[in-house]
C-alpha positions as CSV (number, residue, x, y, z in Angstrom):
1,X,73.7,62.2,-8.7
2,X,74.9,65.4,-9.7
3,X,74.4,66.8,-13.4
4,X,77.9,67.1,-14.0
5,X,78.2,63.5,-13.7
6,X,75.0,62.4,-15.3
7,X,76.5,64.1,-18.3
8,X,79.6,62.6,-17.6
9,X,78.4,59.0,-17.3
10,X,75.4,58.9,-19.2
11,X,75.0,55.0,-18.8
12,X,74.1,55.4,-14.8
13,X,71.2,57.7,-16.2
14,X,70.3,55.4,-18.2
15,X,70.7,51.8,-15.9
16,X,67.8,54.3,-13.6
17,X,65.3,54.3,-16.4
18,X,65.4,50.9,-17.0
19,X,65.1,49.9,-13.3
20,X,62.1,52.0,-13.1
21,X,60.7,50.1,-16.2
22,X,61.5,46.4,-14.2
23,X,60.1,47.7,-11.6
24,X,56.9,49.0,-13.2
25,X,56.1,45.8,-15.5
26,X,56.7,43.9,-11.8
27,X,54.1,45.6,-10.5
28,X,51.9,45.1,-13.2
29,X,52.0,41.9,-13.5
30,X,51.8,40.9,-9.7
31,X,48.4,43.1,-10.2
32,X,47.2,40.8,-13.1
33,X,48.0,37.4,-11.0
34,X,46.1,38.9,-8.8
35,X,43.1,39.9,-10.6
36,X,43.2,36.2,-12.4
37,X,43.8,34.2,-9.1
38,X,40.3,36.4,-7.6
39,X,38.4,35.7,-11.0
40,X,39.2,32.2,-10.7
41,X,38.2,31.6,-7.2
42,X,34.8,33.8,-8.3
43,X,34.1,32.0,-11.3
44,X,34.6,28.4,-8.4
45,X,32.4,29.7,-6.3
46,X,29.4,30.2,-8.7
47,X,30.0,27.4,-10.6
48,X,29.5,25.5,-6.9
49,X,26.9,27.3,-5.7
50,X,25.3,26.3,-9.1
51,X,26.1,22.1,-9.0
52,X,24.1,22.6,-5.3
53,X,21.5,23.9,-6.9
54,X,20.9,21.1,-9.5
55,X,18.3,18.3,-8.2
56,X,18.8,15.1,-10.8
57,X,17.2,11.8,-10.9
58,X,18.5,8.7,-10.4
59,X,18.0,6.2,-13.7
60,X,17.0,2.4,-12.5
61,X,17.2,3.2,-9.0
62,X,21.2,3.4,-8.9
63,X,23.8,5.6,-6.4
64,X,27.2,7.4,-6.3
65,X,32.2,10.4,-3.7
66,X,35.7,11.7,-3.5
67,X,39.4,12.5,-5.2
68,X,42.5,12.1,-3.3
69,X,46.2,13.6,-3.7
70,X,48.4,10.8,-3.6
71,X,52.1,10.3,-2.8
72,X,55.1,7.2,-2.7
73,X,54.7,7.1,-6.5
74,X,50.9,7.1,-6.9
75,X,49.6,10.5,-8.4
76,X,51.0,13.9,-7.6
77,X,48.4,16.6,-6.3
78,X,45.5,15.5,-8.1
79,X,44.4,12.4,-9.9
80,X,45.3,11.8,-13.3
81,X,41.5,11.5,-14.4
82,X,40.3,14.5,-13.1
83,X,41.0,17.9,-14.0
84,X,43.2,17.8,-16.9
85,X,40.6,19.2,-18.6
86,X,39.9,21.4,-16.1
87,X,36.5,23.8,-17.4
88,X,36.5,27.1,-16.5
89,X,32.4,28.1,-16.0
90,X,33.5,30.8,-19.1
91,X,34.8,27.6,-21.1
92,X,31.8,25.7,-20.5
93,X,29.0,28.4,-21.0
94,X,31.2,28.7,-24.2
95,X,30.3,25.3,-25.3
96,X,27.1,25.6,-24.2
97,X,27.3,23.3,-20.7
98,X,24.2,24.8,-18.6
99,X,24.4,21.3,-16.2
100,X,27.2,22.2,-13.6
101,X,27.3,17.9,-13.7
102,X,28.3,17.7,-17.8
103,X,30.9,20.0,-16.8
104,X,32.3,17.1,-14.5
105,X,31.9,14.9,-17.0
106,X,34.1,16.8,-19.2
107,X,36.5,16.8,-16.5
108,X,36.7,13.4,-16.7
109,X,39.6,11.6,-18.3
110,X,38.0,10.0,-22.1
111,X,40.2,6.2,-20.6
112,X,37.8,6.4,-17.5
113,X,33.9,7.1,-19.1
114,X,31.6,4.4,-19.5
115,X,28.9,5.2,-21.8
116,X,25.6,4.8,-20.1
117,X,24.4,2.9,-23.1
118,X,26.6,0.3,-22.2
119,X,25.6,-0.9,-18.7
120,X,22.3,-2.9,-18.5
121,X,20.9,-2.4,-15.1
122,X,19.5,-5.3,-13.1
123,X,18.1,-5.4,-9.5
124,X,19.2,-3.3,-6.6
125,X,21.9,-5.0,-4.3
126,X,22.2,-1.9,-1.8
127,X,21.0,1.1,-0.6
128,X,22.2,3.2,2.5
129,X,21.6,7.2,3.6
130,X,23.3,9.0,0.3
131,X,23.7,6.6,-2.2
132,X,22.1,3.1,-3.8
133,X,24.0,0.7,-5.9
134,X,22.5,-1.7,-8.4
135,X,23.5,-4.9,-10.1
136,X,24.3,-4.3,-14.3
137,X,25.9,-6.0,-16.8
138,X,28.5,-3.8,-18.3
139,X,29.5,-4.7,-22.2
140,X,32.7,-2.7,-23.5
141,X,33.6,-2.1,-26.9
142,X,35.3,-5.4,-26.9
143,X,31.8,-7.0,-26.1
144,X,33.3,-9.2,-23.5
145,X,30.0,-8.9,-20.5
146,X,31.2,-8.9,-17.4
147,X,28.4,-8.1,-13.8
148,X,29.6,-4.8,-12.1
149,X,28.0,-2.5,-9.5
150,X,26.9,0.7,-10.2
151,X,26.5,3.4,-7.2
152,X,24.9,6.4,-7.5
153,X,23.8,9.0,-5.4
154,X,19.9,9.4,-3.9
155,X,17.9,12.0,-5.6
156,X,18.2,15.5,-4.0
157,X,21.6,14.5,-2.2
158,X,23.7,17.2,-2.6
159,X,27.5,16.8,-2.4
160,X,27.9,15.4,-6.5
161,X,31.8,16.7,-6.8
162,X,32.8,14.7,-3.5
163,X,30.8,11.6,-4.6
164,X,32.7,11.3,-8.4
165,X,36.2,12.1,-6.6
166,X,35.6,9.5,-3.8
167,X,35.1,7.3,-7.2
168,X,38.5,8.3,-8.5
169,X,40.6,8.1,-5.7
170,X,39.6,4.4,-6.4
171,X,41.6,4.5,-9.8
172,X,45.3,4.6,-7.5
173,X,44.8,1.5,-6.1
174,X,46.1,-1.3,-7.9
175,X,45.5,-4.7,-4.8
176,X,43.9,-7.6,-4.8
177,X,42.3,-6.8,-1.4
178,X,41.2,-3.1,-2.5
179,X,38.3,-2.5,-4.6
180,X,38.9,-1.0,-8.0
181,X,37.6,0.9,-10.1
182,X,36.3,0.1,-13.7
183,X,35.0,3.4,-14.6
184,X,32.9,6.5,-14.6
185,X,29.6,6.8,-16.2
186,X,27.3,9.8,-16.4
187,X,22.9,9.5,-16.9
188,X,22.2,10.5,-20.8
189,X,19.9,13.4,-19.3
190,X,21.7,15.5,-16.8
191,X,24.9,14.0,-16.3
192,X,24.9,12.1,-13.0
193,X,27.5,10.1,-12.0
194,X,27.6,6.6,-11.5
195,X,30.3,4.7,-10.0
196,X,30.9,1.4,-11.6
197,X,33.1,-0.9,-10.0
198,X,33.8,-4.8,-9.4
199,X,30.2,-6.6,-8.4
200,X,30.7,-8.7,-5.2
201,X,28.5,-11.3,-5.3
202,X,28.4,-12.2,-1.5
203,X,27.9,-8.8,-0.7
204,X,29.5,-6.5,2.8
205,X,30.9,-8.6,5.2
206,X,28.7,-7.2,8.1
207,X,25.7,-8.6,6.4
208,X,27.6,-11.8,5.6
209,X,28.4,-13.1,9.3
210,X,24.9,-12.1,10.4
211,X,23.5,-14.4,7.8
212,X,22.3,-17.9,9.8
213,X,22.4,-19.4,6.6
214,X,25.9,-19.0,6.4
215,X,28.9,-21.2,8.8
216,X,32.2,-19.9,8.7
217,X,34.9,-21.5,10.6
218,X,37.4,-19.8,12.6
219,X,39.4,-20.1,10.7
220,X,37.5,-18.7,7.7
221,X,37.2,-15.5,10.0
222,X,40.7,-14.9,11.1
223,X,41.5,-15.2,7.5
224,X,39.4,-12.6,7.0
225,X,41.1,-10.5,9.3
226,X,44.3,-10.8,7.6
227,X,43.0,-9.8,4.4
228,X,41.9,-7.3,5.9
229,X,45.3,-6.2,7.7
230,X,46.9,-6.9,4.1
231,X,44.6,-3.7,1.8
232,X,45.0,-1.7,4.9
233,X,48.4,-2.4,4.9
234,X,48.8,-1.1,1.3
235,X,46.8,2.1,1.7
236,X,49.0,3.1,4.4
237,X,52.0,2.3,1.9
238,X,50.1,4.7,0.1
239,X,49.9,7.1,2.4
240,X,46.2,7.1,2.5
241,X,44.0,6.3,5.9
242,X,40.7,5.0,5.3
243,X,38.4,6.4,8.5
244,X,35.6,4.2,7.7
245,X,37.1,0.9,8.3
246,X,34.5,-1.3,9.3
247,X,33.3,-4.9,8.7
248,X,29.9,-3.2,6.6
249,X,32.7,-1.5,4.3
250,X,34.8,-5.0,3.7
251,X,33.2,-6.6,0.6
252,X,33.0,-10.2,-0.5
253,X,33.2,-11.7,-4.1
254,X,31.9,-15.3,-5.1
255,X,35.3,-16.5,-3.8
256,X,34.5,-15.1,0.0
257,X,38.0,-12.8,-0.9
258,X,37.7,-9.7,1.2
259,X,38.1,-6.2,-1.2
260,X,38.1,-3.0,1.0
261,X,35.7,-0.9,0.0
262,X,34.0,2.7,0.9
263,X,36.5,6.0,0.5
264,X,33.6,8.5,0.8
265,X,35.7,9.3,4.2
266,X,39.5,7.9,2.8
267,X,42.3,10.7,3.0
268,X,45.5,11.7,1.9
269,X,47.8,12.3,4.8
270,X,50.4,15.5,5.9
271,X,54.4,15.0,6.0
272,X,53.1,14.5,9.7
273,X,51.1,11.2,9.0
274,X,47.6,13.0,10.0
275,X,45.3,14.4,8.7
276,X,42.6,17.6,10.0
277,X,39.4,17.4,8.8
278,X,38.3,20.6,6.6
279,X,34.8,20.2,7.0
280,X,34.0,19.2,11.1
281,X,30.5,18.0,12.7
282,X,30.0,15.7,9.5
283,X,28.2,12.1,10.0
284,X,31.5,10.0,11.3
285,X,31.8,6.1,12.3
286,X,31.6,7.2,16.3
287,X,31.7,3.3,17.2
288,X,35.0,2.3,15.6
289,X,36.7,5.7,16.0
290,X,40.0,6.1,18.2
291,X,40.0,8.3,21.3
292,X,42.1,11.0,19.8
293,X,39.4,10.9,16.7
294,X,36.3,11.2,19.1
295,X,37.8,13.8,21.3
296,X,40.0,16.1,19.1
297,X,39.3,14.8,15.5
298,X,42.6,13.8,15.3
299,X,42.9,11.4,12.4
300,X,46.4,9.0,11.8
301,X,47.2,5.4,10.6
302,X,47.2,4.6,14.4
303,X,43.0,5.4,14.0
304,X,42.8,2.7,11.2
305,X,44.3,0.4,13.5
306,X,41.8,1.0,16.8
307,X,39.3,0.5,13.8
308,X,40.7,-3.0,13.4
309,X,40.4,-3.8,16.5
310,X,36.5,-3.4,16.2
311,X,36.2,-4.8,13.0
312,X,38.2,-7.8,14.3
313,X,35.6,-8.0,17.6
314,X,32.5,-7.6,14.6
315,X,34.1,-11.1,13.6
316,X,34.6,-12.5,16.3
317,X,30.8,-11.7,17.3
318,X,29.4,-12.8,13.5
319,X,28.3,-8.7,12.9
320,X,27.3,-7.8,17.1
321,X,27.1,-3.8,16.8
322,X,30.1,-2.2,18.9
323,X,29.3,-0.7,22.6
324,X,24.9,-2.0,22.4
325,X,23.4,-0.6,24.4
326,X,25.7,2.9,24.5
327,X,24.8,6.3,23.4
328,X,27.3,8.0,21.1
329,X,28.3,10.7,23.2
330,X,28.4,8.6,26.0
331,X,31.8,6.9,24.7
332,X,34.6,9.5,25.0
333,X,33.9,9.1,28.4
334,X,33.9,5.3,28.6
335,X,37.1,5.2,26.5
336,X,39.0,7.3,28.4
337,X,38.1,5.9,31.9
338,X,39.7,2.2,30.3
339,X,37.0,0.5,29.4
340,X,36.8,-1.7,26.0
341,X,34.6,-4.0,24.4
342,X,35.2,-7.2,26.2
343,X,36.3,-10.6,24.7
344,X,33.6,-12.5,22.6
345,X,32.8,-16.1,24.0
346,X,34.6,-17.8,21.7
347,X,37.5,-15.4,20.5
348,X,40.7,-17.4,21.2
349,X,42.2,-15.6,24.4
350,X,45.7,-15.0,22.3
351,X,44.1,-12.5,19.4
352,X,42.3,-10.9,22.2
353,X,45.2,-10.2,24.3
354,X,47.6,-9.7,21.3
355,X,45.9,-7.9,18.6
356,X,42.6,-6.6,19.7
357,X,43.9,-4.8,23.3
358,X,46.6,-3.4,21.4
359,X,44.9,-2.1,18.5
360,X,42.7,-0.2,21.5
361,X,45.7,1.2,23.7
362,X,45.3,4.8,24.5
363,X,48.3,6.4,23.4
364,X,48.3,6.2,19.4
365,X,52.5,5.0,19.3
366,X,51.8,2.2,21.5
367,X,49.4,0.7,18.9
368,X,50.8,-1.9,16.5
369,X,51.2,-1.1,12.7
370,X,49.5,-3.1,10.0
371,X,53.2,-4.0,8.5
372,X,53.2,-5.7,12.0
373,X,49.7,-7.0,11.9
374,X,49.7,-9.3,8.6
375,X,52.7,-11.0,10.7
376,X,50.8,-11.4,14.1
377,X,47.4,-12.6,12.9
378,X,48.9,-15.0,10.8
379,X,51.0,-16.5,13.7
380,X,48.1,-17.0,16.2
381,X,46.9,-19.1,13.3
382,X,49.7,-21.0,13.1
383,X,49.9,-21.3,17.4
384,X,46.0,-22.3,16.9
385,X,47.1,-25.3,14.2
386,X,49.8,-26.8,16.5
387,X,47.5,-27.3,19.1
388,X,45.3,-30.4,18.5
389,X,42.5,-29.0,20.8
390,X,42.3,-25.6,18.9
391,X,42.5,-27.4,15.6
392,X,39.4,-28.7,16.0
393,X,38.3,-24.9,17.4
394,X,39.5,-23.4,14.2
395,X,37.8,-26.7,11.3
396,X,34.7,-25.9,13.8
397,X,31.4,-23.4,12.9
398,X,31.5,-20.1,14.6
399,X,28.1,-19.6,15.9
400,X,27.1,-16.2,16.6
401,X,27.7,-14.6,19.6
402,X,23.7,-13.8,22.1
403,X,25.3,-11.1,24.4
404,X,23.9,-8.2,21.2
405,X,20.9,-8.8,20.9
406,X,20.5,-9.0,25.2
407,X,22.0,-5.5,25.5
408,X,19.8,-4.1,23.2
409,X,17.1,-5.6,24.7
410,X,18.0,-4.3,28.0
411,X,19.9,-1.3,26.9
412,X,17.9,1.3,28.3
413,X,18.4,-0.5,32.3
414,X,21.9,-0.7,31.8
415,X,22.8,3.1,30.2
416,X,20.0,4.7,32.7
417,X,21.8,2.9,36.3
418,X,25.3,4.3,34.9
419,X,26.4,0.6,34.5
420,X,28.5,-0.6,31.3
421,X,26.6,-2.3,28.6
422,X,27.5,-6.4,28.2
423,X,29.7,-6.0,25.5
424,X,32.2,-3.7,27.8
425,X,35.0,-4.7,29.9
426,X,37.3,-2.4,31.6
427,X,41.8,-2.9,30.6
């Protein structure tokens, strides 16, 4: 601009200087977001490498997994107990937290902690790779006792921050045939979680139907089923799939009602309705996984559904294990060439056919949904009761089903010769 008119118009001269000042204090502050956001994700980083670090011990042999965004109404993009509190390691070395675990429980919302003081630990009821679980009796400050389960991690099992969110995804399910959560509670000396939720007094369903003391009808276990199909059902309303469906992650209480059990591998999905695993080469279910899951780790509601199927052919065969007799690796290839498990002897032909096959079908849309499984379970029920011979089929024991135990026997002639195992049929 030339002088002349700077000094006629003195307010253009002026409108540049305070441009340049905008433009300045932009800058400077983009640089201080930036400096925060690298602090931040420093001060993360230590404060994890730290929680790995910490070995803890386990108090009266108990065990411990993992928080979920939620959507349709649930939670936003994080739960509700967690992270409102939300430590910084600065924060908790100024309040003098050296146990990377106290700063979790800090974390935790004051609604959700359960004093260790106020659970009572009795025997233990369960105990698997990572975590155990004991019976306790848990008396609130009403005083009204009521028996829970308390799961807690292994001593020297790392992963502490996955275990206590898989315990708060828990808290957004409100169903009668999904377990719940009753609380969080932390060991008085360095802060370990436990995971206290409903006690089921007849225990996982896997270990249920291989009990010989037990006789379940038919009909008992295709009621079973549709409890099943009924929680799944609502954690895909949810918008959550579960991954680990499976008959050893169904529990029953003293009322033989099924609860669905197990997030340690339950996930929120995308707009898309799938999810991509972060973390790859983890343990996974490899017998009740889909084809897409084995061979691309491709993870939709569709998955749940070929998990079904399996858990519906663990009923149907009182707790066989899926594919006997096959090596893991060996069933992408079996999958893919047609082959299923086949019918059990006494599966009625109709929930074969009409459910099972379906839940297995190659191409993920061509499986049904659960919204349409609560309705067709129920009906081959209902098929099954207007027939008087199958009435007495359904009011009859359901013995368990020989062919397992023979292919395990004989598992190593029938994988070495290149021949299917006896609990595979081809569709």
């Amino acid at each position: 601009v030339p002088s002349n008119q700077l000094e006629d118009s003195p307010g253009v001269g002026t409108a540049i200087i305070a441009i340049c000042i905008v433009v300045v204090f932009v800058l400077v502050g983009l640089c201080a977001v930036a400096l925060y956001v690298r602090r931040r994700r420093s001060a993360k980083k230590q404060n994890d490498a730290r929680a790995h670090a910490v070995q803890f011990q386990v108090v009266h042999n108990g065990s411990g997994s993992y928080l979920m965004t939620s959507h349709n109404g649930l939670r936003g993009n994080s739960n509700t107990y967690m992270g409102t509190n939300s430590l910084t390691c600065d924060d908790a070395m100024a309040l003098g937290i050296d146990n990377p675990y106290e700063r979790l429980f800090q974390d935790v919302d004051t609604r959700l902690r359960i004093a260790q003081d106020d659970l009572r630990f009795d025997t233990e009821v369960g105990r698997g790779n990572f975590g155990v679980v004991n019976k306790a009796t848990y008396t609130p400050a009403n005083g009204v006792e009521r028996k829970v389960a308390c799961k807690m991690l292994r001593p020297g099992i790392s992963g502490v921050t996955e275990f206590l969110k898989e315990g708060l995804i828990m808290e957004n399910f409100k169903h009668p045939r999904v377990m719940p959560l009753i609380g969080i509670s932390f060991t008085t000396d360095n802060f370990a979680p436990i995971i206290v939720t409903e006690f089921m007094a007849n225990g996982d369903l896997v270990k249920y139907l291989r009990d010989a003391n037990n006789t379940p009808t038919l009909r008992q276990l295709l009621n079973f089923a549709v409890q099943i199909a009924e929680g799944m059902q609502y954690l895909h309303k949810c918008k959550f799939i579960h991954r680990d469906l499976a008959a050893r992650n169904c529990m029953l209480d003293g009322q033989l009602q099924i609860k669905i059990a197990d997030f340690g591998l339950c996930r929120p999905v995308s707009k898309y309705e799938s999810y991509e695993p972060m973390h790859r080469n983890r343990d996974m279910p490899l017998r009740w996984l889909s084809i897409e899951a084995l061979e691309r780790e491709e993870f939709t509601f569709k998955g749940d559904v070929w998990a079904y199927g399996v858990v519906l052919w663990e009923l149907m065969t009182r707790g066989a294990i899926p594919y006997t007799g096959m090596q893991g690796y060996m069933l992408i290839d079996f999958l893919k060439n047609g082959q299923r498990l086949e019918r059990p002897p006494y599966c009625p032909a109709q929930l074969y056919d009409s459910v099972m096959k379906k839940c297995w079908q190659a191409h993920p849309a061509d499986r049904p949904t659960f919204a349409d499984l609560v309705v067709s379970v129920p009906a081959i029920i209902s098929a099954l009761e207007r027939s008087q011979a199958s009435q007495s089929q359904l009011n009859a024991h359901y013995e368990p089903v020989s062919f397992g135990a023979n292919a395990s026997a004989n598992s190593a002639t029938s994988t070495s010769a290149g021949s299917s195992p006896s609990n595979i049929t081809s569709v």
